[in-house]
One Martini backbone bead per residue (centre of mass of N, CA, C, O) as a GRO file, in nm:
protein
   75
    1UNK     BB    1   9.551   9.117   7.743
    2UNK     BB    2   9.716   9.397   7.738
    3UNK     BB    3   9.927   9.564   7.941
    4UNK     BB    4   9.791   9.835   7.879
    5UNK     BB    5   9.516   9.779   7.980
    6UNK     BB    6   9.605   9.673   8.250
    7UNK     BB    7   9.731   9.925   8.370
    8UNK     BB    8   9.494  10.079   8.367
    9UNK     BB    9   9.306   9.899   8.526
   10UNK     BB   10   9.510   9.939   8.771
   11UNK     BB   11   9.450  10.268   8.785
   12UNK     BB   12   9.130  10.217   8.854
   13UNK     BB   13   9.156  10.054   9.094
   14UNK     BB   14   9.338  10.241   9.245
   15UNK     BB   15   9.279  10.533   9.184
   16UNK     BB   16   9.473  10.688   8.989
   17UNK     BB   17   9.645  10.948   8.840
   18UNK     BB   18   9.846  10.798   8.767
   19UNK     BB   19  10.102  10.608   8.607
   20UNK     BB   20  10.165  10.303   8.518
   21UNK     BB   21  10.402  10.061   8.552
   22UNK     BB   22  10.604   9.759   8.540
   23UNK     BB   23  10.858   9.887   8.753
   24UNK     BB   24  10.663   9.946   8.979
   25UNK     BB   25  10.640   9.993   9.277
   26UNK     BB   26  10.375   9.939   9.493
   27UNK     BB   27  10.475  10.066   9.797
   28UNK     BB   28  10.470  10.357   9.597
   29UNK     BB   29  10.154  10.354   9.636
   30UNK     BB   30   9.939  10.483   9.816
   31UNK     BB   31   9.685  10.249   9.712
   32UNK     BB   32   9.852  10.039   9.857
   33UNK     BB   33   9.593   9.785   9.975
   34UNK     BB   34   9.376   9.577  10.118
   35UNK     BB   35   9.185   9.676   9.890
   36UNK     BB   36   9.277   9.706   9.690
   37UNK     BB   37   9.369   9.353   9.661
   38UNK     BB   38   9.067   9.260   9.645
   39UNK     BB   39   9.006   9.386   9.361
   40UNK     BB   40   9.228   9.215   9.206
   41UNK     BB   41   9.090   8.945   9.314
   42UNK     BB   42   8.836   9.012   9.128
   43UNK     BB   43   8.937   9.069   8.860
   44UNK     BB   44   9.058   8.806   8.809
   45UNK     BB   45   8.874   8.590   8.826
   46UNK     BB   46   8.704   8.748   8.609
   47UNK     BB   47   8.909   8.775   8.360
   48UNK     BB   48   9.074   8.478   8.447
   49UNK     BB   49   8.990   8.264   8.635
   50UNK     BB   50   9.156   8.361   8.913
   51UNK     BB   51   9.278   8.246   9.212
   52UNK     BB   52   9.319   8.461   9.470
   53UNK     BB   53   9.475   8.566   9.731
   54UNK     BB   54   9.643   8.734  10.028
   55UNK     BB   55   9.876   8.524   9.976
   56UNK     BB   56   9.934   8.623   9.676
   57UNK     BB   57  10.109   8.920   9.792
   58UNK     BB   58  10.381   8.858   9.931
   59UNK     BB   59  10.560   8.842   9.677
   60UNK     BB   60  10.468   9.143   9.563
   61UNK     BB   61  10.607   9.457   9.441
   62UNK     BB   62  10.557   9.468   9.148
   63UNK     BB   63  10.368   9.546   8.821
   64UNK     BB   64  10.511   9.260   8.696
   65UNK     BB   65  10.389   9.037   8.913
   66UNK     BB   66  10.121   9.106   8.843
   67UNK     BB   67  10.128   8.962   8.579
   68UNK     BB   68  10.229   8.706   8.602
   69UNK     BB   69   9.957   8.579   8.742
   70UNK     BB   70   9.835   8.591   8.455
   71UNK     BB   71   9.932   8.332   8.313
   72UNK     BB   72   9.906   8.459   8.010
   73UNK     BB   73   9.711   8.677   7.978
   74UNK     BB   74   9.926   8.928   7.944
   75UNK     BB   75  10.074   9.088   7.691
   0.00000   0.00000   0.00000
């Protein structure tokens, strides 16, 4: 999956009418709460076989923590 593809991908499960960017701070997201983030852990199991926890977003801040987590499948 290209970068760009994840980041629409992650404005629709987020439901933003505006564009994510990957140095955008999550916590500046009116749409980020415990609902987006199960939803992630949803997408990733499914598109990438990647079990997260909501334990896995402690220490995520920015758009590209989200790519890294994604362990080489987001180019």
């Amino acid at each position: 999956m290209t970068k760009q593809d994840f980041l629409k991908e992650l404005e629709d499960l987020l439901q933003r009418d505006e564009v994510c960017s990957e140095n955008d701070l999550l916590e500046k997201y009116e749409e980020w709460d415990s609902l987006s983030k199960m939803s992630l852990i949803a997408f990733f199991n499914k598109h990438f076989n990647i079990k997260l926890t909501m334990q896995s977003f402690k220490n995520i801040n920015k758009v590209s923590d989200l790519i890294a987590l994604s362990n080489g499948n987001i180019q």
